[in-house]
Z-matrix of the N, CA and C atoms (Angstrom, degrees):
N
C 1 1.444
C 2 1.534 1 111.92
N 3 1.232 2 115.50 1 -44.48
C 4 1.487 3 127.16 2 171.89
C 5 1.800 4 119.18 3 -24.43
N 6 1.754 5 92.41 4 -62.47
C 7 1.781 6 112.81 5 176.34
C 8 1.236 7 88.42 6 -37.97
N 9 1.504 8 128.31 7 -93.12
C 10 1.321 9 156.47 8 -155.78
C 11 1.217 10 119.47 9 -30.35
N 12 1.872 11 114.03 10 -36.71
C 13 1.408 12 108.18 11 -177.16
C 14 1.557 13 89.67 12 -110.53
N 15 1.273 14 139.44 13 -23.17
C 16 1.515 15 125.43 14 158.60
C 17 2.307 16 112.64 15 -37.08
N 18 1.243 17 99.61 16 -42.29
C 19 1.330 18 109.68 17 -145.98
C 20 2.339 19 88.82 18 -82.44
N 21 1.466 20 82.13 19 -31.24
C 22 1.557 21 106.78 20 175.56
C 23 1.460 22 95.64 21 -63.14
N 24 1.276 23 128.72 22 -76.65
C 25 1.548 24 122.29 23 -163.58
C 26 1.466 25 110.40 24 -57.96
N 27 1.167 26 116.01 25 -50.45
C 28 1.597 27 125.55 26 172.97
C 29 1.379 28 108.95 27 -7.75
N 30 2.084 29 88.80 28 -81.00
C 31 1.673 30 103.72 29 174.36
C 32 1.101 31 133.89 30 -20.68
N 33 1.744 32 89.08 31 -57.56
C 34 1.800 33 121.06 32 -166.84
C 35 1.876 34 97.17 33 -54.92
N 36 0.863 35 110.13 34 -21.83
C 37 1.633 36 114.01 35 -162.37
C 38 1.582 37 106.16 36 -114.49
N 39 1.446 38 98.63 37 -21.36
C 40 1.668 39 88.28 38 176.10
C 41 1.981 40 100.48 39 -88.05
N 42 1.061 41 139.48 40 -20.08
C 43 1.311 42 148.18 41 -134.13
C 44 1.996 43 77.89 42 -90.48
N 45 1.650 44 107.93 43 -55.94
C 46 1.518 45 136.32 44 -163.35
C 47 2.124 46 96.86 45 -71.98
N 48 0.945 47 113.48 46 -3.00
C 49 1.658 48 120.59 47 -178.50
C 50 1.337 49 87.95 48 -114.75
N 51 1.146 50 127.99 49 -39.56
C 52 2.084 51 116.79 50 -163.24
C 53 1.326 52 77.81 51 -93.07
N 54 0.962 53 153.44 52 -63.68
C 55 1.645 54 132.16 53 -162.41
C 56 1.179 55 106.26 54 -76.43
N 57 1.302 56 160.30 55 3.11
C 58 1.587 57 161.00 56 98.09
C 59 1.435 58 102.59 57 2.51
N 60 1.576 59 109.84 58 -87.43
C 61 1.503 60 152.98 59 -177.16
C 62 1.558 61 91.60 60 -14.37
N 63 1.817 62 91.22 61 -68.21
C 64 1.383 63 109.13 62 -146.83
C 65 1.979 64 103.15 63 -73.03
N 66 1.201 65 111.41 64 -21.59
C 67 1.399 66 128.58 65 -178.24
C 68 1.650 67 114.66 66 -70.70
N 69 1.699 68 99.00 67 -41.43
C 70 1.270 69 104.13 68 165.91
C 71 1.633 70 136.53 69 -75.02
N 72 1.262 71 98.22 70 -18.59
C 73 1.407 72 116.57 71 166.45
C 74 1.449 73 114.24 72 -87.17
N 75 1.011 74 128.27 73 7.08
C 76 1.568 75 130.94 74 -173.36
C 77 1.552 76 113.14 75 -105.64
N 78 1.862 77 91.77 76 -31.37
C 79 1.307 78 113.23 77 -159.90
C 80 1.472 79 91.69 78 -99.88
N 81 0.985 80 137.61 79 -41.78
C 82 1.354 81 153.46 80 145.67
C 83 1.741 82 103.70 81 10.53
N 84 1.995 83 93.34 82 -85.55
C 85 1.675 84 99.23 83 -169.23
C 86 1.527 85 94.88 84 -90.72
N 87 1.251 86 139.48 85 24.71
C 88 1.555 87 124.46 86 142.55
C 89 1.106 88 121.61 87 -62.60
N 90 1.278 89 123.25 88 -44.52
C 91 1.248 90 137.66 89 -173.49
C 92 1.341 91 116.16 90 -104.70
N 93 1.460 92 126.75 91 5.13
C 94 1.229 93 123.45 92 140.95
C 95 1.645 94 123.70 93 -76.08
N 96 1.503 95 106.30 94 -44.27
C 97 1.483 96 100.25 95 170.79
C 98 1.332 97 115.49 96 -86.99
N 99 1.481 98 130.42 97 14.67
C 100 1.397 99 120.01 98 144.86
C 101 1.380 100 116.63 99 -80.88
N 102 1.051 101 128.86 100 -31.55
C 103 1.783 102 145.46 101 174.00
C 104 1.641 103 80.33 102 -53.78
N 105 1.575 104 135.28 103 -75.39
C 106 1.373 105 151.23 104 -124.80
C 107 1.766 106 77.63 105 -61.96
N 108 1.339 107 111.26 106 -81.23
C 109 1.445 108 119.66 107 -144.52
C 110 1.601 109 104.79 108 -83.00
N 111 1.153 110 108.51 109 31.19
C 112 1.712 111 109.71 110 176.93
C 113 1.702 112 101.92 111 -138.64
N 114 1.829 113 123.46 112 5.65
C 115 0.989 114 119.88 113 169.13
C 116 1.699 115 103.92 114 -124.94
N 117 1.498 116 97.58 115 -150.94
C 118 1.728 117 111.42 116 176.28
C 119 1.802 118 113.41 117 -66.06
N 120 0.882 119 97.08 118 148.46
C 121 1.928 120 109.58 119 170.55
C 122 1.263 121 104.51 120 -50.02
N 123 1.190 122 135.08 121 152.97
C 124 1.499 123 138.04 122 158.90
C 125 1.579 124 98.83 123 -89.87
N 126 1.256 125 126.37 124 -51.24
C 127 1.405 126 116.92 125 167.43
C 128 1.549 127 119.05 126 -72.44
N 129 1.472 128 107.07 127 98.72
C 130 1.209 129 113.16 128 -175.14
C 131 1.596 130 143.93 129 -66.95
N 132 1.472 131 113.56 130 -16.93
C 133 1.224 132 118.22 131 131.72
C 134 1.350 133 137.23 132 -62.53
N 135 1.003 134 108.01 133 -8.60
C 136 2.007 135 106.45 134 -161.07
C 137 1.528 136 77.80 135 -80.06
N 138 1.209 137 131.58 136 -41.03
C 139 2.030 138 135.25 137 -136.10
C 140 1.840 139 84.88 138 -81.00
N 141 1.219 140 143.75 139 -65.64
C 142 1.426 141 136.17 140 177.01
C 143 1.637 142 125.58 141 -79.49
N 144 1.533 143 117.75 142 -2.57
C 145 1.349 144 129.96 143 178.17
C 146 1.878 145 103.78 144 -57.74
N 147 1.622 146 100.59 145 152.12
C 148 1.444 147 105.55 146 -168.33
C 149 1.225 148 119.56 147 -144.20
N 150 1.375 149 103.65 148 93.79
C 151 1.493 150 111.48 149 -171.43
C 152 1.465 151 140.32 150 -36.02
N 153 1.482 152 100.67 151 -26.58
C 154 1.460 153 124.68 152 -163.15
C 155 1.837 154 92.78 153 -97.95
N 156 1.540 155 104.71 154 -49.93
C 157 1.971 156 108.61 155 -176.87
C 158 1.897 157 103.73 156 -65.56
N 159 1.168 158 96.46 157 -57.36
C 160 1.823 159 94.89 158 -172.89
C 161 1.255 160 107.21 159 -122.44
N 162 1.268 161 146.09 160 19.49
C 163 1.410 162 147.66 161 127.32
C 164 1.426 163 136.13 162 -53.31
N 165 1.558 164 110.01 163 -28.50
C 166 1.309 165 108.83 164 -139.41
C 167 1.296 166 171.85 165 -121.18
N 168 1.801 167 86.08 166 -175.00
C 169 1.571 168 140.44 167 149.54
C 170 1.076 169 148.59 168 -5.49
N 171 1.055 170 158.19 169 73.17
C 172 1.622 171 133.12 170 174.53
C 173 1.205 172 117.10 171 -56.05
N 174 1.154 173 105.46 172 124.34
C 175 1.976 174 120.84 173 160.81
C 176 1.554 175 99.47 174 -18.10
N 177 1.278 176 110.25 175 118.94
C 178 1.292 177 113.04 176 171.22
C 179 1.716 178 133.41 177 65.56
N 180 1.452 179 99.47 178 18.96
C 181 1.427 180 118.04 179 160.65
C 182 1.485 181 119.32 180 -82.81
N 183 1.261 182 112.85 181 125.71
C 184 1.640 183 110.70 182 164.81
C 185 1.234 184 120.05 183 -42.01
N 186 1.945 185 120.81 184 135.43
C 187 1.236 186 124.77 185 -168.50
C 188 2.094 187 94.84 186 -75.02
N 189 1.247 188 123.54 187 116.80
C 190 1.449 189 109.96 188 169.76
C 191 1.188 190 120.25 189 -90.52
N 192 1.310 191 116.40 190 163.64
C 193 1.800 192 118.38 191 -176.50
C 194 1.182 193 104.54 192 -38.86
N 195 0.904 194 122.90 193 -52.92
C 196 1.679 195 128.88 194 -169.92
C 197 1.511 196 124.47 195 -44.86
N 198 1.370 197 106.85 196 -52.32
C 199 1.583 198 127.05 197 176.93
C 200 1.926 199 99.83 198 -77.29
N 201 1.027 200 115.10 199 -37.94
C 202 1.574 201 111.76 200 161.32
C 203 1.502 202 124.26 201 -162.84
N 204 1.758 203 81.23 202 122.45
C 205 1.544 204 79.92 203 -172.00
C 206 1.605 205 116.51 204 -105.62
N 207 1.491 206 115.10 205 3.31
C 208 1.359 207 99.97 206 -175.82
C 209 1.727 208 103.95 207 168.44
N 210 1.326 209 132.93 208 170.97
C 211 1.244 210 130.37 209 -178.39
C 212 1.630 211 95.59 210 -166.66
N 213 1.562 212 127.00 211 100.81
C 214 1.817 213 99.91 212 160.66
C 215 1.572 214 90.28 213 -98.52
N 216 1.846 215 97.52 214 -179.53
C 217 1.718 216 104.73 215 -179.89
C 218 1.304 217 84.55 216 -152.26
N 219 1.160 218 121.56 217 153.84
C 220 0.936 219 128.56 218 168.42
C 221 1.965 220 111.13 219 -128.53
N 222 0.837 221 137.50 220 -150.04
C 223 1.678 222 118.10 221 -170.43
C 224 1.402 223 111.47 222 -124.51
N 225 1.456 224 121.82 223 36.75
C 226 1.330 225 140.43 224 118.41
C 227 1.296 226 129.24 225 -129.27
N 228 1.568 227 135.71 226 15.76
C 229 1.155 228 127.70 227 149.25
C 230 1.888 229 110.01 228 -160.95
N 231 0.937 230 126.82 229 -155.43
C 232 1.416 231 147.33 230 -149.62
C 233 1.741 232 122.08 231 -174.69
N 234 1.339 233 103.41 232 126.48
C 235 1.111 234 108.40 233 -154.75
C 236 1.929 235 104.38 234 -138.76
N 237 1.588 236 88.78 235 128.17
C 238 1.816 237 88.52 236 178.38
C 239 1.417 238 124.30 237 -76.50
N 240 1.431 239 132.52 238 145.79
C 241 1.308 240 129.58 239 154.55
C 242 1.304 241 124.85 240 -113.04
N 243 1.162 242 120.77 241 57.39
C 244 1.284 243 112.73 242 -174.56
C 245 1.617 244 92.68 243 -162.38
N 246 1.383 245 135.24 244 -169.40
C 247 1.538 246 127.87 245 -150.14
C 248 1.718 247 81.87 246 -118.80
N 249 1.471 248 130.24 247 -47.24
C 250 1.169 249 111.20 248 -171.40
C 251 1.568 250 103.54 249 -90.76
N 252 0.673 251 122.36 250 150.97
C 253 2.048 252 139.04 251 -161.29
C 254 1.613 253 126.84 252 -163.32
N 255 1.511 254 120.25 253 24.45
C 256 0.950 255 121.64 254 162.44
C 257 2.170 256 106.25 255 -1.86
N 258 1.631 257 112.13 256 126.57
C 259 0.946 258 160.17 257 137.55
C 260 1.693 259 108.93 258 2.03
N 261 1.279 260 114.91 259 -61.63
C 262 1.492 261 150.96 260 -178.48
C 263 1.479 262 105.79 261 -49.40
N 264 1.814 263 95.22 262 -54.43
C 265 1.795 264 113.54 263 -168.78
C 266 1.649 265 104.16 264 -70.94
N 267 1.212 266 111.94 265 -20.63
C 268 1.818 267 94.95 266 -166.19
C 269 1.865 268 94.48 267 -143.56
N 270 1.175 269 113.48 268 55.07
C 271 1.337 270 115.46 269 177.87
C 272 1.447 271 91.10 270 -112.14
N 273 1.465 272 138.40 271 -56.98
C 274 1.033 273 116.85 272 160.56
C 275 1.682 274 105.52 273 -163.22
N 276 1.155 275 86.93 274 178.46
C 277 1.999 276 93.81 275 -165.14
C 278 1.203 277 101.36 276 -82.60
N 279 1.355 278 121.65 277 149.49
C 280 1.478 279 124.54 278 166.60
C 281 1.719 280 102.74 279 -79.37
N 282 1.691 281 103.64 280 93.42
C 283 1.570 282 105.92 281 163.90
C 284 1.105 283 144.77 282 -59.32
N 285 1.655 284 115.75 283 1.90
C 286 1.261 285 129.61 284 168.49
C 287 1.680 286 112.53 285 -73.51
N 288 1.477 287 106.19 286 -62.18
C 289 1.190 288 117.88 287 156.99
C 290 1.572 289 144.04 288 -30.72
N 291 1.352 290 89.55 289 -46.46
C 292 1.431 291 112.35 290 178.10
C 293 1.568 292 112.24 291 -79.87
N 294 1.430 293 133.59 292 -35.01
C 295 1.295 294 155.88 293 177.67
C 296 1.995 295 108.68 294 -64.78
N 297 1.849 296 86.32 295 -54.14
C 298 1.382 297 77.53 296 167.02
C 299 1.312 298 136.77 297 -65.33
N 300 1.271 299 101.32 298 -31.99
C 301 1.630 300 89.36 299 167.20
C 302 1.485 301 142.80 300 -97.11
N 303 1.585 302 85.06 301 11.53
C 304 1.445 303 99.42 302 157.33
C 305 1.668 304 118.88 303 -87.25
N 306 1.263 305 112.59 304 -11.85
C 307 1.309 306 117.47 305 -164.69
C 308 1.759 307 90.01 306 -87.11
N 309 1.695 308 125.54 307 -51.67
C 310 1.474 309 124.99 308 175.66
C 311 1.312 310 117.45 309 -51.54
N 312 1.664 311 119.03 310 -36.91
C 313 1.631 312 115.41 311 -177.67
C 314 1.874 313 99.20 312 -73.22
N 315 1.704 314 117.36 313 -22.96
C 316 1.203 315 90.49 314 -164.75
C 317 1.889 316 102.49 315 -97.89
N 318 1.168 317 118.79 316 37.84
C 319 1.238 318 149.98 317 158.51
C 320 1.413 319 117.63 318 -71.47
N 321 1.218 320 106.12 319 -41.57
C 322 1.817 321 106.08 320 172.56
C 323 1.834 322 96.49 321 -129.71
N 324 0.932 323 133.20 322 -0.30
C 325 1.627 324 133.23 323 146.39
C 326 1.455 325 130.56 324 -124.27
N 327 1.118 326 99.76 325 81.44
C 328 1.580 327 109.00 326 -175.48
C 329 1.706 328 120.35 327 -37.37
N 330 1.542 329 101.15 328 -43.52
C 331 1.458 330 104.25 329 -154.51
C 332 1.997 331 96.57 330 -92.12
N 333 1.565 332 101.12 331 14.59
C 334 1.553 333 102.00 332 165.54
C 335 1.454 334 117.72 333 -65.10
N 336 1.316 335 120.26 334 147.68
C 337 1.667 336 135.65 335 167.74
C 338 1.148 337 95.44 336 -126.28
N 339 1.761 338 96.17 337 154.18
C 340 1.518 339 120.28 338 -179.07
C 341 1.294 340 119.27 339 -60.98
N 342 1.579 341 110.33 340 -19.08
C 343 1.643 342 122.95 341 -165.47
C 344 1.253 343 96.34 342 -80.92
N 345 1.822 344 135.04 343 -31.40
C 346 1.166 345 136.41 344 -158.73
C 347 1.997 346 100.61 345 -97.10
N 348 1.520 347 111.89 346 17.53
C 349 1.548 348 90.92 347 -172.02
C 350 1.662 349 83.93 348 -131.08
N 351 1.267 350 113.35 349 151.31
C 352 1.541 351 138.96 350 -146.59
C 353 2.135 352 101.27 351 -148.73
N 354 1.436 353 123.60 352 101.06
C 355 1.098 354 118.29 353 -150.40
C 356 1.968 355 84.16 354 -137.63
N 357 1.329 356 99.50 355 115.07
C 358 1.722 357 113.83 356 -177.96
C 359 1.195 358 128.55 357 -117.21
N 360 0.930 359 137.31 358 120.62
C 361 1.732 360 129.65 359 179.24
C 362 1.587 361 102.72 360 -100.46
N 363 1.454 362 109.82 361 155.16
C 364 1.376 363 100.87 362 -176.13
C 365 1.992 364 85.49 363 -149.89
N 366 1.151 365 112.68 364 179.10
C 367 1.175 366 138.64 365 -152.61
C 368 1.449 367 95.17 366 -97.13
N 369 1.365 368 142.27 367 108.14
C 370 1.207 369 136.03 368 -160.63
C 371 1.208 370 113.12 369 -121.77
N 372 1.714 371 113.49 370 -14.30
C 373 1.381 372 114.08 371 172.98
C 374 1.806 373 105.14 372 121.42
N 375 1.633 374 105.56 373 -38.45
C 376 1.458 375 112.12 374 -163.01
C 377 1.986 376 109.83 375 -99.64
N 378 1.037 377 96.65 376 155.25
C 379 1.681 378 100.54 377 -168.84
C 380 1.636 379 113.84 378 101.37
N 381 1.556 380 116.82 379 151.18
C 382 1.041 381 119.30 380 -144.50
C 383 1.603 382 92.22 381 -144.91
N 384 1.344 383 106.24 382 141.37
C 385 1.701 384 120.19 383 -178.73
C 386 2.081 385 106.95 384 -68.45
N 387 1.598 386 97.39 385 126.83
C 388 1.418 387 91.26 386 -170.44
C 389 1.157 388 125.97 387 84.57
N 390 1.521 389 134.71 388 5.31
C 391 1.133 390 149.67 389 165.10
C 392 1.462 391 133.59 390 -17.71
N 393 1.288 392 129.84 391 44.77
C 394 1.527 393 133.68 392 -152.34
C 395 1.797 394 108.83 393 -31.88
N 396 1.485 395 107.06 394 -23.44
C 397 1.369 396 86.27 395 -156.91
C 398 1.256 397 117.44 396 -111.25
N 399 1.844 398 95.52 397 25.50
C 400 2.144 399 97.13 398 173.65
C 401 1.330 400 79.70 399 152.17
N 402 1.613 401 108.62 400 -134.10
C 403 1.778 402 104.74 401 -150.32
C 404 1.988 403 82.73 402 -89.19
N 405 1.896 404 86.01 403 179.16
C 406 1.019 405 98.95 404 -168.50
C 407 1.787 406 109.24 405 -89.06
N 408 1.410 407 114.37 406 -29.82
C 409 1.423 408 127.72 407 161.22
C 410 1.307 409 105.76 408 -89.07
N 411 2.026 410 101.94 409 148.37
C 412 1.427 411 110.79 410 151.16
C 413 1.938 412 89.40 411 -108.06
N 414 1.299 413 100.40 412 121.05
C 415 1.870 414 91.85 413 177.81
C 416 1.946 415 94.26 414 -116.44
N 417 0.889 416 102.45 415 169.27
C 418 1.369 417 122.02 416 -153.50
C 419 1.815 418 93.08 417 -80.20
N 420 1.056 419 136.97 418 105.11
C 421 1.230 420 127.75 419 174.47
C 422 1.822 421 122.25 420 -86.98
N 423 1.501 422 124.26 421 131.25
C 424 1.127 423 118.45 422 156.69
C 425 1.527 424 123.80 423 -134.69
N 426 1.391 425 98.30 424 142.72
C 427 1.661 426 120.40 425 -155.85
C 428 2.019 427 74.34 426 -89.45
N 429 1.191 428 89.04 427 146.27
C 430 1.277 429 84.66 428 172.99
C 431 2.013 430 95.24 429 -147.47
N 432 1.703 431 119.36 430 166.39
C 433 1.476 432 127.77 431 -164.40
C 434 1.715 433 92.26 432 -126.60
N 435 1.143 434 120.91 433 97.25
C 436 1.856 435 120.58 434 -164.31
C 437 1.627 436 98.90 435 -60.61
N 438 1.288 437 105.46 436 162.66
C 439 1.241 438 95.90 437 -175.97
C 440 1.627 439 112.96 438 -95.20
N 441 1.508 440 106.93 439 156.79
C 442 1.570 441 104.37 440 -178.31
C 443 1.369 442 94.42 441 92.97
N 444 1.287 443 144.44 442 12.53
C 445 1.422 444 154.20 443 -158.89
C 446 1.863 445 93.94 444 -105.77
N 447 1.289 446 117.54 445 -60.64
C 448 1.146 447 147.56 446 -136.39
C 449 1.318 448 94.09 447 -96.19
N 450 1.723 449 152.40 448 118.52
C 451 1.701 450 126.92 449 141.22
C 452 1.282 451 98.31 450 -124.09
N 453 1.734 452 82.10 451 165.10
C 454 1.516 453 111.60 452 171.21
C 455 1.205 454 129.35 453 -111.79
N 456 1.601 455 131.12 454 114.91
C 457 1.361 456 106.24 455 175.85
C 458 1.309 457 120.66 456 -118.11
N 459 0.767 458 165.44 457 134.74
C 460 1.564 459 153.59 458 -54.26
C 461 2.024 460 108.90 459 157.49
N 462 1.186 461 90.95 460 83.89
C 463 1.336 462 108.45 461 168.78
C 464 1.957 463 124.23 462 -3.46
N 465 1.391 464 84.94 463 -73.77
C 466 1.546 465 89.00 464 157.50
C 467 1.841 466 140.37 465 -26.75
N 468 1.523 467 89.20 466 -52.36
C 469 1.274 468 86.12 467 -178.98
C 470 1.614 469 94.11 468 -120.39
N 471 1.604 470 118.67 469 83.18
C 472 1.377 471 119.85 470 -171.95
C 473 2.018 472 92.41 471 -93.30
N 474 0.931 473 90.66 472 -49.03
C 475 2.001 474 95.95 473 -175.61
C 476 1.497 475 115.03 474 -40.94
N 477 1.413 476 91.00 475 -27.91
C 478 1.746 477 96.05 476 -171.96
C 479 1.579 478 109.28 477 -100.47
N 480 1.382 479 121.53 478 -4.10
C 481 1.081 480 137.87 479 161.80
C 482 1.937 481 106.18 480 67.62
N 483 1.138 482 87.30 481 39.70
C 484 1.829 483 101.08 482 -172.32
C 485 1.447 484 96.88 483 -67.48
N 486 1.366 485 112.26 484 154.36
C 487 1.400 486 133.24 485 130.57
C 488 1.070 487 142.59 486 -135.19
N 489 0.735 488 145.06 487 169.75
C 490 1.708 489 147.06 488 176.57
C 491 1.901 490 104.92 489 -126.15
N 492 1.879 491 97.63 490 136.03
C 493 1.420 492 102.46 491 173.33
C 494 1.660 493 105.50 492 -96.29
N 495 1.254 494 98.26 493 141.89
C 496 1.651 495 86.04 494 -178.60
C 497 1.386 496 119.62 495 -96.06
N 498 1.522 497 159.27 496 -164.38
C 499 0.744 498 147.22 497 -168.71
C 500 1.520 499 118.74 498 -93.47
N 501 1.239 500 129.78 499 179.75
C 502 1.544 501 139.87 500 158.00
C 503 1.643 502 98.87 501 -51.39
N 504 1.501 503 94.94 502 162.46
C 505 1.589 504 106.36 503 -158.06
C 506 1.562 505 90.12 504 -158.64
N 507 1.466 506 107.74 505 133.70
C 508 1.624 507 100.98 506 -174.00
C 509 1.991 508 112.82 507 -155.84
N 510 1.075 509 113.28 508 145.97
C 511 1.033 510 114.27 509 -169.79
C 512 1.363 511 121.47 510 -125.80
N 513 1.343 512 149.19 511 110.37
C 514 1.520 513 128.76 512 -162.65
C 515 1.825 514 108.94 513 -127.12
N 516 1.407 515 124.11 514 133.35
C 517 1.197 516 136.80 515 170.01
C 518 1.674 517 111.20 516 -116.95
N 519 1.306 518 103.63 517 -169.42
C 520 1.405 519 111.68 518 174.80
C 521 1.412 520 108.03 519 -127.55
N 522 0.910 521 129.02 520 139.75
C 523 1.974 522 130.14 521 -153.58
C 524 1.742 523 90.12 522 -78.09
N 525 1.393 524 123.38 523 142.57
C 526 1.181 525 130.10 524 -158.43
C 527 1.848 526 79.62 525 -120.94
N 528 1.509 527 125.07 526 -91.31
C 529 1.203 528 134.14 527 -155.68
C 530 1.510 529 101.12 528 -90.39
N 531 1.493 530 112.61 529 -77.53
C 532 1.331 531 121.23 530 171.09
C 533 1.940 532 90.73 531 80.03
N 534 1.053 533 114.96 532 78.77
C 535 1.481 534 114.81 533 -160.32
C 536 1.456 535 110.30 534 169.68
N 537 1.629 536 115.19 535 77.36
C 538 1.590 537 87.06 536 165.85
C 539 2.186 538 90.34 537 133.16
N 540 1.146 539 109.89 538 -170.99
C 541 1.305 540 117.63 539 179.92
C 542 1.698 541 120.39 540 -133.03
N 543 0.999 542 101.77 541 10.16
C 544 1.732 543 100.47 542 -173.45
C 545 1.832 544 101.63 543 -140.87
N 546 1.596 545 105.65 544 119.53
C 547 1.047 546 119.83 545 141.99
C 548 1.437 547 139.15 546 -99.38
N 549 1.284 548 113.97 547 168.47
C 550 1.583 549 115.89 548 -166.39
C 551 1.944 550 92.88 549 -89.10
């Protein structure tokens, strides 16, 4: 009987570590894409690009899917989704940017790497061509944790030296400042 409720508590304690794990990774890209949309662009053209100068635009036309549809980066390059993609947007990521917010997610996940964080802007509808007061889009940003990034290994089966990868982990806001190096 002994095995049985040893092998029982184990569980009981590994179940209370994967929901830890999994809490910290959640909490992880919250607070990376709050870091994201309260500092600099990771795509470093998109942050001074001008809809109305090399878009265009009319002053004060909505940015449409069309004119931009998307940017992920990951923390050696950047990549367009959308048909127009200016040159600027995916030549390379601003790694300062991008670092920092790998450095805040690995604030509540230590055993995060830069290779495992995935950071996207997408076309959200809001922001205006010619924008005097910073970029010309606010696009919807998500910090995202790739999957297979993340494991678990689990007390229980320590002899067998198991783990489990856990899944993608993702977080999405709407870019507030996008300007600058310090979030709250």
């Amino acid at each position: 009987m002994l095995p049985l409720l040893i092998v029982f508590l184990l569980g009981t304690i590994d179940v209370g570590r994967l929901l830890w794990t999994w809490n910290k990774a959640e909490k992880a890209t919250q607070m990376g894409v709050r870091y994201a949309v309260a500092t600099d662009m990771v795509p470093s053209g998109l942050q001074n690009y001008s809809f109305v100068v090399s878009g265009g635009l009319t002053q004060g036309d909505a940015i449409p899917l069309s004119s931009f549809g998307g940017v992920t980066c990951t923390s050696t390059s950047c990549t367009c989704s959308g048909s127009n993609c200016p040159a600027s947007w995916t030549t390379s990521p601003n790694t300062t940017a991008f670092n920092a917010i790998v450095v805040r997610m690995q604030k509540f996940l230590p055993e995060l790497t830069a290779a495992g964080v995935q950071v996207s802007y997408a076309n959200s509808g809001l922001g205006y061509a010619g924008d005097p007061n910073g970029s010309d889009v606010a696009p919807l940003i998500t910090v995202s944790i790739r999957p297979n990034t993340v494991t678990f290994r689990p007390i229980t089966f320590a002899l067998f030296k198991t783990t489990f990868n856990l899944p993608s982990f993702s977080a999405a806001l709407t870019m507030e400042d996008g300007q600058g190096t310090v979030s709250n």
